[in-house]
Each structure stands twice: as structure tokens, then as C-alpha cells.
C-alpha positions in Angstrom: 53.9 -45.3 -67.8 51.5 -42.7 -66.5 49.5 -40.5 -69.5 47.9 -37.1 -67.5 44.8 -36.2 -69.3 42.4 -33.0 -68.9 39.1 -33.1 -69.1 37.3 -30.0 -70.5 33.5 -29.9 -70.0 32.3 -27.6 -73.5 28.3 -27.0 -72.5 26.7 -24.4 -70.9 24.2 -26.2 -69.1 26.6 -28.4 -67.3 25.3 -29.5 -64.7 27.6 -31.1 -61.6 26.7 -34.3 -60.0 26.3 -34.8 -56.3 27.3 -38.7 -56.0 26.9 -38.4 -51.7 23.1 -37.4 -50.1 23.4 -34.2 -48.3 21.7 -35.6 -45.4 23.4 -38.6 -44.5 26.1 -38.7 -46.5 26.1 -42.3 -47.9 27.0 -42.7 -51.8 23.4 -41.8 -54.1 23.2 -46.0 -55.5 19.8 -45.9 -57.7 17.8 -43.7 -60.0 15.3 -42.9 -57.1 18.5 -41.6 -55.3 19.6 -39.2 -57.8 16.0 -38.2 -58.8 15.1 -37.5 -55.4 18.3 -35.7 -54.9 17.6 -33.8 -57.6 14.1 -32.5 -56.3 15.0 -33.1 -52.4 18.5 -32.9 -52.7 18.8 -36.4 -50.1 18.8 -39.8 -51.1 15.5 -42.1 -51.2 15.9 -43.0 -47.6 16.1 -39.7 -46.4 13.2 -38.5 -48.3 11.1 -41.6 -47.1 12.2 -40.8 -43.5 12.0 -37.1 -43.0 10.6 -35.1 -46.2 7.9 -37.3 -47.7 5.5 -35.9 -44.3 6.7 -32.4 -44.8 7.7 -31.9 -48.6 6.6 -28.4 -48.0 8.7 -27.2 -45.3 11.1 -29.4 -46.7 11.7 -27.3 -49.6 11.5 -24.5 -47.4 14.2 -25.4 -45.7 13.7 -27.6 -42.7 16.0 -30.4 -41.7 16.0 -32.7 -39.0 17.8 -32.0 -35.7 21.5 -32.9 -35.6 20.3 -35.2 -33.0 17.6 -37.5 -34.8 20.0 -37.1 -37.9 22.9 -39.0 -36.1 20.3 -41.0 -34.2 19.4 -42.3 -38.0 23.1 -42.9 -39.1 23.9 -44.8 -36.4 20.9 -47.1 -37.1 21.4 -46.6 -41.2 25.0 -48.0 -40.5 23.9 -50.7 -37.8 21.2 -51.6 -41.1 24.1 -51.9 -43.1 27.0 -53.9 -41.0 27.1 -57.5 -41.6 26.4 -58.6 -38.0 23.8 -57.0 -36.2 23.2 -57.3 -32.4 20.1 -57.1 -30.8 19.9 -56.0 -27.5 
């Protein structure tokens, strides 16, 4: 038995949550994650990697290259993987 209920959000200063950094796109874990997200709007590691050095053209507006930002995935999920291969 399956019960369907809605969920009606009565506040106007709801605000929505982003649970995935903008940058990299991996789940926002910790507090420093969502408080950096919501003054960076990235995750820690991001914001330790490419907005700490430039918070001010950061909230300008400047990103990194599509380049160095898969460049860092790769390595962010290579981090992550159980086995890790050094060549």
C-alpha cells in the first residue's frame, strides 16, 4: 500500500537547497560545503582549488576553463576510486 502525499512549503523566505556544487557536480557532504556554496556557490574543494586566490573575480563571475575543470574531475574522481594507479 502506497499513500501519495503533497508537500506545501507556507513561508515566504523559502529558500531552495542546492544538494550538488555547481562546479563539479559531486553531492555538497559538510557544513563547509553548503556554507561555501552559499557564498561561492561550489563546494569546499572547489573554493580551496580555484576561488580562495581570486574571491574577487570569483564573485564577479570567473570560472575556470572547461579544460582545467574536467582536468580536476578526472583527478577528484581518481581521489575518490578505491584503487588508484600510479603511473
Amino acid at each position: 500500500m502506497s499513500i501519495v502525499r503533497k508537500i506545501k512549503v507556507i513561508t515566504k523566505d523559502y529558500k531552495k537547497e542546492n544538494f550538488y556544487c555547481k562546479i563539479c557536480k559531486y553531492p555538497l557532504l559538510t557544513n563547509q560545503d553548503f556554507d561555501h556554496d552559499d557564498e561561492y556557490q561550489c563546494c569546499y574543494d572547489c573554493f580551496t582549488q580555484f576561488a580562495e586566490s581570486r574571491k574577487e573575480e570569483w564573485k564577479n563571475g570567473w570560472r575556470p576553463s572547461k579544460t582545467v575543470l574536467r582536468d580536476y574531475i578526472l583527478l577528484k574522481n581518481k581521489l575518490n576510486s578505491k584503487e588508484i594507479k600510479w603511473v
